[in-house]
Every structure is written in C-alpha cells, then in structure tokens.
N, C-alpha and C positions, 0 to 999 in steps of 0.2 A: 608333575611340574607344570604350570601355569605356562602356557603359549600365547605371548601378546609384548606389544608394550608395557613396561612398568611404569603404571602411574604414582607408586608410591605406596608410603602406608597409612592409614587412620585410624584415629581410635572406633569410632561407627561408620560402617558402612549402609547408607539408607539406600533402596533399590524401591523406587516411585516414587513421585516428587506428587501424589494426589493427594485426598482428604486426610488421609492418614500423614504421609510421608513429608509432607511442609510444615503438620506440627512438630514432629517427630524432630525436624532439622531445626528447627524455631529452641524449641524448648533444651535440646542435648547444646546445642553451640553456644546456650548462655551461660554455661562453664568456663571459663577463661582458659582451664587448663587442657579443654579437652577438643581434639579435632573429629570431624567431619565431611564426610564426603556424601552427597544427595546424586543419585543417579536418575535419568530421566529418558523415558523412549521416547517424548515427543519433543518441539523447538519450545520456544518461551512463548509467550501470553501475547505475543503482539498484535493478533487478528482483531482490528477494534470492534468487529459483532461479538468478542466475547466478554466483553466488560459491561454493554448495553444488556440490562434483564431482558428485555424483550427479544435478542440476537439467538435464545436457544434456538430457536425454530430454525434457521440458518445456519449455525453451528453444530448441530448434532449430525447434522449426513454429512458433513465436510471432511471429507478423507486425510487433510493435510492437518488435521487436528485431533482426529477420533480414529479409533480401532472401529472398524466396519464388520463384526463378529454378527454370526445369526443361530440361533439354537435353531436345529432342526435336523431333519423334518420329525417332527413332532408329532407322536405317535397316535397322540391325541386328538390331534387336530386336523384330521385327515392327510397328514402328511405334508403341512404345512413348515415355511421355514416362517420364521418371525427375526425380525434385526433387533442386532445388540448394538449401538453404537457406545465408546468407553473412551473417553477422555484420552486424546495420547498430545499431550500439552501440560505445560507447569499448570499445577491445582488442578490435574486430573479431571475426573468428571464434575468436580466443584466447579470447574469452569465452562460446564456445558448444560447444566443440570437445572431443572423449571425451579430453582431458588426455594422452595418452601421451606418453611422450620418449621418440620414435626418430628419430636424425640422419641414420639412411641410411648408405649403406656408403662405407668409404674407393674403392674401384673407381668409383663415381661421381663424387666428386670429380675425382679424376686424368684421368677421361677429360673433363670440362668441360677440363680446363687443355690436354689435349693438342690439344682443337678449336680453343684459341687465347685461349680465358678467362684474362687474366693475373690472378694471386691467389685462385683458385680450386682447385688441388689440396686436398688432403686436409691435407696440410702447411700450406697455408694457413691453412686454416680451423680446422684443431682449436684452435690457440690462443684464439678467440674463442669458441667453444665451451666452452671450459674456463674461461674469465673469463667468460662470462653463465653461469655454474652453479653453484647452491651444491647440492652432491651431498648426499645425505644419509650415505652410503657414505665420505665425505672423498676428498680427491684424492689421485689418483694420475697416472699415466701418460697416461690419456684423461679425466680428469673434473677438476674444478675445488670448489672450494671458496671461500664467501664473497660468490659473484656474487647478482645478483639475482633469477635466475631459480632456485626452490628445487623440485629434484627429488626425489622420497622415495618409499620402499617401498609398497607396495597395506596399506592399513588393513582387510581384510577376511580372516578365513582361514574357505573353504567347500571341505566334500569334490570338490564335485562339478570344482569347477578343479584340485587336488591330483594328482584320475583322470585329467585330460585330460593332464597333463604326465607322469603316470607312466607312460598308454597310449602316449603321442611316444616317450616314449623306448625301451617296447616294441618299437615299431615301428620303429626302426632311425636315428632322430633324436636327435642327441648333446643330454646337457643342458647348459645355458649359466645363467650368474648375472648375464649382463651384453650388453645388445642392443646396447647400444654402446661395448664395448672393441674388443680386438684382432680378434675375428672374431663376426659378426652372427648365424651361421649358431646352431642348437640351439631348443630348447624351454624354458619357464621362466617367469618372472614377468615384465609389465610395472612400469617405473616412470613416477611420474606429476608432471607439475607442479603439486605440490599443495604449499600453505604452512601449518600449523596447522590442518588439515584445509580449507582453502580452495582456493576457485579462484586458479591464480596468472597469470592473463592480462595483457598487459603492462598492460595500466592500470591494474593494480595494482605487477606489480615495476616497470615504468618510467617510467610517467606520474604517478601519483598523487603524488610528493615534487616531481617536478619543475615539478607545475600548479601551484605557489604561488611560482616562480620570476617575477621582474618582466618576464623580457623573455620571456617565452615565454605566447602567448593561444593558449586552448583555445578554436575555435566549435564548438556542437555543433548538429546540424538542417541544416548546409550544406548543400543537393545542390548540388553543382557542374554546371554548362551545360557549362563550356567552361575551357580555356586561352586565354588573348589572347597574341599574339604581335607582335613587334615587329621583321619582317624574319623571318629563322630563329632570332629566339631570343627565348625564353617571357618572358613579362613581368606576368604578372599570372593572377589567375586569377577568372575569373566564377562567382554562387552563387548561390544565394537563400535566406532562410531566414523560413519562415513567409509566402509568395508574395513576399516584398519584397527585391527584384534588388540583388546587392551588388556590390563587386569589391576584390579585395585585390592591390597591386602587392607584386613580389617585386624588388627592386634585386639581389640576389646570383641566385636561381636558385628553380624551382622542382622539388618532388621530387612525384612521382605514385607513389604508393604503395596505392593502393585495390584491389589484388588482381588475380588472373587475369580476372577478370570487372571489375572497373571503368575498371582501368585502360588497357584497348584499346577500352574503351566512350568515354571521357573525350577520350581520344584523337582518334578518331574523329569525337568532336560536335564537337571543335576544328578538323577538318578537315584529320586527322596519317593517315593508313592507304593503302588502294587506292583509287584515284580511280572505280572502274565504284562499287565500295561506295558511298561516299563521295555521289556525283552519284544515287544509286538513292533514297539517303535523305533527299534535298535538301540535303547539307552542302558548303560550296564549299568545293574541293580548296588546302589552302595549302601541303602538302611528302603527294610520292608516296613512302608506305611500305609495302611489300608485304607484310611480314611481321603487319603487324596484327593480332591475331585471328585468326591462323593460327595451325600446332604444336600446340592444346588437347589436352592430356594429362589422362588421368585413371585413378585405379586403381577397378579395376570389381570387386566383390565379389559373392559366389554362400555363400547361408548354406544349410549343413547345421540341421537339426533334431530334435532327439532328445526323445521324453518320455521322463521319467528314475522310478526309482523312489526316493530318496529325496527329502525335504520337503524339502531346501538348496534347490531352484530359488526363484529370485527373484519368481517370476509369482504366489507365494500371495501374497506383499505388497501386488502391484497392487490385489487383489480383494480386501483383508480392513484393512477400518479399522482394529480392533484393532492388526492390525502393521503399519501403516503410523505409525500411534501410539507401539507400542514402538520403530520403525527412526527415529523423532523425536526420540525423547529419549534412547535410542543416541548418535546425532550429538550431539546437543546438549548432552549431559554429559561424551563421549569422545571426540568426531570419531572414531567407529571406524566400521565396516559400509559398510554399501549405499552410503549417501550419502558418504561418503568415499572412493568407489572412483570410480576413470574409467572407461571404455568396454569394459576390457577387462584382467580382472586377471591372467588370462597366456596366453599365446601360443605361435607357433613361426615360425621363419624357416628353409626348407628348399630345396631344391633338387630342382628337377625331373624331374635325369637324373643320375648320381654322376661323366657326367664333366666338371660343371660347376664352375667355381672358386668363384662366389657363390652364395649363394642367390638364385632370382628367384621366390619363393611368401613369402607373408605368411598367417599364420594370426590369430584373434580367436579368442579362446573366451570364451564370455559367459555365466553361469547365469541366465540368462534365457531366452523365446524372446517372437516376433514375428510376424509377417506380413512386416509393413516399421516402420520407425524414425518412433516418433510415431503409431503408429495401437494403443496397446496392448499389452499380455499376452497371449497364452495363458491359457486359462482352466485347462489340464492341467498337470502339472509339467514345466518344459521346457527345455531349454539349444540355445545354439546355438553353432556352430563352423564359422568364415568363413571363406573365403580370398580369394587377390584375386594376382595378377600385380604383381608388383615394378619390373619397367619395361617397361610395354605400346609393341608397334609402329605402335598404333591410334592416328592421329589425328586432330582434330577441327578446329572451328571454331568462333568467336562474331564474331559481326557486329550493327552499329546496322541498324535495319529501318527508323528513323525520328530527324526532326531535335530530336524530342524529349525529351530526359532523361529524365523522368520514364517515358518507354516499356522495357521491359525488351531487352537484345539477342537477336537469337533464335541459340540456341546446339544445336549438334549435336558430340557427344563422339566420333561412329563408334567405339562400343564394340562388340570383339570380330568388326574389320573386318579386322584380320593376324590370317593364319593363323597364326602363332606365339601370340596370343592366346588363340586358341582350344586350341590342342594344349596350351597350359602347364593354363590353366584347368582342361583333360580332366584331368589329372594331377593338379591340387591336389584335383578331386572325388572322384578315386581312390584319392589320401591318405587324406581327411578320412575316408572309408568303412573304411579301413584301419587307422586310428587307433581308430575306433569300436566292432571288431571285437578289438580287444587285450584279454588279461581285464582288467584293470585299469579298466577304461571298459565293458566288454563288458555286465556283472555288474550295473550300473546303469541300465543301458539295456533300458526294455520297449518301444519302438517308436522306428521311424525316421522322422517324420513327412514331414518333405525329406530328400533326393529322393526317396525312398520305396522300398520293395521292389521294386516294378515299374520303377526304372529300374538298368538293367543292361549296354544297349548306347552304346558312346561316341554315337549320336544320340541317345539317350535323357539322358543328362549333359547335350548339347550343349541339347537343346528346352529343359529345365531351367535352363538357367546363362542361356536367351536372356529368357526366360518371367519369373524368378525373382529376376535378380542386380539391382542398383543400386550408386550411387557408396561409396565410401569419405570421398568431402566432399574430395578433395585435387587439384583443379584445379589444372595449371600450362602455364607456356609459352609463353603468349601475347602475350607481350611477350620474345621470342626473344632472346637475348644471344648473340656471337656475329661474325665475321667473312665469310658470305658471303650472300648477296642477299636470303635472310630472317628476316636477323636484325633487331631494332627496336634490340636497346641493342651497342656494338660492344664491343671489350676493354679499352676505355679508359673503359668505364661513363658514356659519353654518345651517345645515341639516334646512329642512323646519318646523317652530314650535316645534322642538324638538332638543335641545343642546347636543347629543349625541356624536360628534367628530368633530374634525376641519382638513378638508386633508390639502395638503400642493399644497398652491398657491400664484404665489409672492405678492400678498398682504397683507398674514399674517406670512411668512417667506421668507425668504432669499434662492435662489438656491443654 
C-alpha cells in the first residue's frame, strides 16, 4: 500500500519534465479525453541565464538548477573524478545544454533497427525529425519547416572560427553547409536551437502552451522514491515534495523519462535492476533485470588550446566589465554576439582513417579558452578546439549505493578503457595539431598552450587526453533497448517481462 498523500489518479503518469518528458506531456494531453500528470525534481525555468544561449556557461554548475553528479574515479584516468552536471529544472538538460542540432548519422539509426529495434532506422525516424523542426534554412529533403523546435544560423561572425574552417578544409577536410543532410562528414558551421535569439528547450517549444491545458498537471519539486507496482505492472508512482510523502496513481501507464542517470536510478529504488545491486543497497528485489545501469556510454572530449594573436577571443569579455556591458546591450538590442551563440559556432565531423565510410571524430571550436567548463577564462587571448570519438567502445556503469533517493548513484564511465578509443582519440589529437599548423590558423596562432610543444610522442597525446579530457555531457544507454539479455526496454518499447513504463519512441508517440 502507497504511504503519502493521494494526489489522485491519471491516465499517464510522466516522471521528468526534460527532453523527453515535455514532449511526451505536449503530445499525450492533446487528447481531450485523456489526463496527465508531468513530475518534475527541479523548480520552473525561471533563472533568466537560462533562456540566454550564451547563460550555459553559468547555468551548468549552478546547484539550484542542475544535478552536480561526477563519474568516478575513473579507472582510467588515473583515478580521476570528472563532473556530470544534468538539468534538474523544467526542460531538463534542454535548458542547460551548449544548444547544438546534431541528429547523428543515418548509419546509426539503421544499425539500432538491424539489432532488432522495430521503428528505428533512419527512415524511420527522419520524418519526426522533420516535423519537430522549424529550419530556419526551410524544408527540404532532410529538415522540416513549421514544427516547434526552431533551428537557426550562429548569430555571431568572428575571424578567429572563419580560420579554423578554412584551416579544415586546408587540411584535407571537405566543407559541408549542413551536419545534418545527406552526409555528416565535412567542416562548417553549427546550428542551434535557438528562437528569437532564445533558448529553445522543450519547456518552451513544448510544455509551455500545453501547461495551461485542463487535463494536463505540471508538479515541480517532485523527487521521486520509487514506482509502486501492482503484480508486474506499475501503478502508481511515489514522491515527495518539500519532505511531504505523496503518491500519484497512474490507471493507463506510467512513463520514466528522467535521463540516463535517473531513470535506472528510479528503477532501481523500485526494486527493477540486479538483485546482488539491489539487496547491497537494502532495496527488496521485485523483477530481476540485468541490464540496469549497465551499457553507460559516453563521448569523452580532450580540448586543444591555442593563444591567438588577434582580440576576437572571447576570454577579454570575461575580465573586462566594460565589454561585458557592451556584449549586454548587443544581446539586448539585437540578439546577435556571444550571447546568442551556443557552445560551438562551427566545427568538423571527420574520419579517422579514409577507409572509413562515416565519420567517427566530432570536432568543437570555441573562441574562447578554459581550464575546464565553469571554472573561467583564460586571462590570455585563447581558443579552443575539442574532439571527442563519435561512438566509443568504452563502457560504463551507474548503480544505487543506497536506499535513499536523495543519495546520488555512484557512476563509473570507463573512459578510454577500448583500445579503439584510445587509437581514434590519438588521431583526432593529431588532427587538431594538423589543423593548427595550416596557414590559414597557422598565422594566428603565437602559442599552443594544450598539449603543448613538448607533447610529441603518441604516450605523450595518450598522458594528456588521460590527464586533460572530460564529458561532452551526453550520457546514454542505460536503460538498454533491445532484444537480448541486457537490454531493459525490448522492441516492442515495453521493459523486458515487466510492464513498468513506456519511454517515448516514435512508434508509440508522436515527436
């Protein structure tokens, strides 16, 4: 029996109000007949650095908005911890997150479908893709026009990103106008989910017209305990909000959508995972599932650093009232510059041997530079230029260490534990040094801060990328989809043997 407040009953119970969970409420509450209820661990959207693009920098370590989570120590990396920070705010990490639109490559798609993923190739999915999009570009072939999610051009033009795409393509990197048409591959400009120079996270394109809907209740402050179950199938979901124990019954179903990290944590406090886990952390075991918190993927990134000789770098802004003054009223008169741009106003997607058919390297170029993300500038004029492995062999895990919600899971990413990780890596560092040495970038550049002059031998890369690199923020997996023994959710996009929640994929809802 459920111990709480009764909040009542719905037809969907949604548990994460992020990327997932605001469509998810958007799309089920346009049924007239049908209610809803959207839970949520963090407050609402009201922090105004998170509607500004340029606010992630500021937003992502800010406690009162983000889950401050860190995989480690990482086994790999000399025992290194690396921070996770995850959205705990309506539109989840959409509200905190460096804005880019990249879907990833049609070759991924097609191989989920071939492992057995029905509605999952590329065919699949691009039509949803093309209806949540309103391009700024208009539709075509791969993009959409009209949808809710509004994609658009970088509002910023600086020399110093211009040289890094002109060095790419120097250096024997084709250019591209487009990361996501027909091929992924080339160097060029990011575009961003930005709307009138805002942030466009779902809580804006999908929640916000639909919270004034009758049958659809926004809670915000939830933490969730647990799922109640009723036999094998879910029936309600436990919360509390402001220490006082609630409980919401669900009559149709309910959906878990709290992320790579919540929702095998959620799981897990319900007593849904490996039973050794399970029984470690005092949780009594109610369905054995292996897959829990296993598979954690993540793309692991190693930033180059250059000080540059012209004043474009970003980092005098940091240090100088004055222009941070003018980059104020910039924004505020034009939505144009700094703050109007996202993480990364262009890039390159390459391939790490020529007789590959995809790219599997991801480049960033940033006119900025750092240390790490959230600790500051450079006080010298700086830029950086990241890469990161496109689909790592390296996997992970996150597990409850306790029966407590409120305790974080302790997570281990085994970054740069395949040797194919490490061998691409060596390569993109080899790139990035490659790239820097082109005149076009060459010319600009009085010093190479990372890796530095003195690294020169691939152990010398390798100490560096172990030393140096962290997350790219893009946890997945963990909740395995899938048809053989460690998969959580099966083809038919209900958990393996046990009717517990139904995420959202376009075969059983709508983008």
């Amino acid at each position: 029996m459920a111990v709480g407040k009764d909040e009542g009953s719905f037809d969907y119970v949604i548990v994460g109000a992020g990327s997932a969970g605001c469509v998810l409420a958007n799309r089920l509450s346009e049924q007239a007949g049908v209610t809803v209820a959207l839970l949520e661990a963090g407050g609402r959207d009201t922090n105004p650095w998170i509607h500004i693009p340029g606010g992630y920098f500021r937003t992502m370590y800010n406690p009162d908005i983000t889950w401050q989570y860190a995989a480690g120590p990482e086994p790999h990396l000399g025992g290194r911890q690396v921070p996770w920070p995850r959205g705990r705010v309506l539109g989840g990490s959409s509200a905190i997150n460096g804005l880019l639109y990249v879907r990833g490559q049609a070759r991924d798609y097609n191989v989920w479908r071939q492992l057995g993923n029905v509605g999952w190739s590329y065919d699949d999915v691009l039509p949803y893709f093309k209806r949540a999009e309103n391009q700024e570009r208009g539709a075509c072939d791969w993009h959409g026009a009209g949808g809710p999610l509004s994609v658009t051009n970088i509002r910023m033009e600086n020399p110093l990103c211009s040289a890094f795409v002109a060095a790419s393509i120097e250096a024997g990197i084709p250019a591209t106008q487009d990361f996501n048409g027909e091929s992924q591959e080339g160097a060029g400009n990011y575009q961003c989910t930005i709307r009138d120079g805002r942030r466009g996270s779902t809580a804006v394109t999908y929640l916000r017209d639909a919270a004034n809907r009758p049958n659809l209740r926004v809670i915000t402050n939830a933490e969730v305990e647990g799922i109640s179950l009723d036999g094998k199938r879910a029936s309600g979901v436990r919360y509390s909000v402001g220490g006082e124990k609630r409980f919401i019954k669900a009559r149709r179903e309910v959906l878990l959508s709290a992320g790579a990290i919540g929702s095998p944590q959620i799981l897990e406090l319900s007593g849904i995972g490996q039973g050794d886990v399970l029984k470690k952390a005092g949780v009594d075991v109610r369905h054995e599932l292996k897959g829990v918190g296993e598979n954690l993927q993540d793309h692991y990134q190693v930033r180059s650093v250059y000080e540059v000789t012209l004043p474009d770098s970003l980092n005098a802004v940091w240090h100088s009232p004055l222009l941070q003054l003018k980059t104020g009223l910039q924004y505020a008169f034009s939505r144009r510059g700094i703050l109007a741009t996202g993480a990364s106003p262009v890039g390159a997607f390459v391939k790490s041997s020529p007789e590959l058919e995809e790219p599997d390297i991801q480049f960033h170029f940033i006119p900025f530079s750092a240390d790490a993300p959230g600790k500051g500038l450079h006080k010298f004029p700086g830029v950086s230029s990241t890469i990161c492995v496109l689909r790592p062999d390296s996997r992970g895990h996150l597990h409850i260490a306790s029966s407590d919600p409120k305790a974080p899971p302790a997570i281990v990413a085994n970054y740069l534990a395949a040797e194919s990780d490490r061998r691409i890596t060596l390569a993109g560092l080899k790139l990035a040094r490659r790239i820097s040495e082109q005149p076009s970038f060459k010319s600009l550049v009085r010093y190479e801060v990372y890796p530095g002059p003195d690294c020169k031998s691939d152990d010398d890369f390798m100490k560096f990328a172990r030393e140096r690199g962290t997350t790219v923020f893009h946890p997945v997996g963990t909740c395995k989809m899938g048809s053989d023994a460690a998969a959580v959710v099966d083809v038919s996009s209900t958990p393996r043997s046990c009717r517990t929640w139904s995420p959202a994929t376009p075969t059983r809802q709508r983008s």
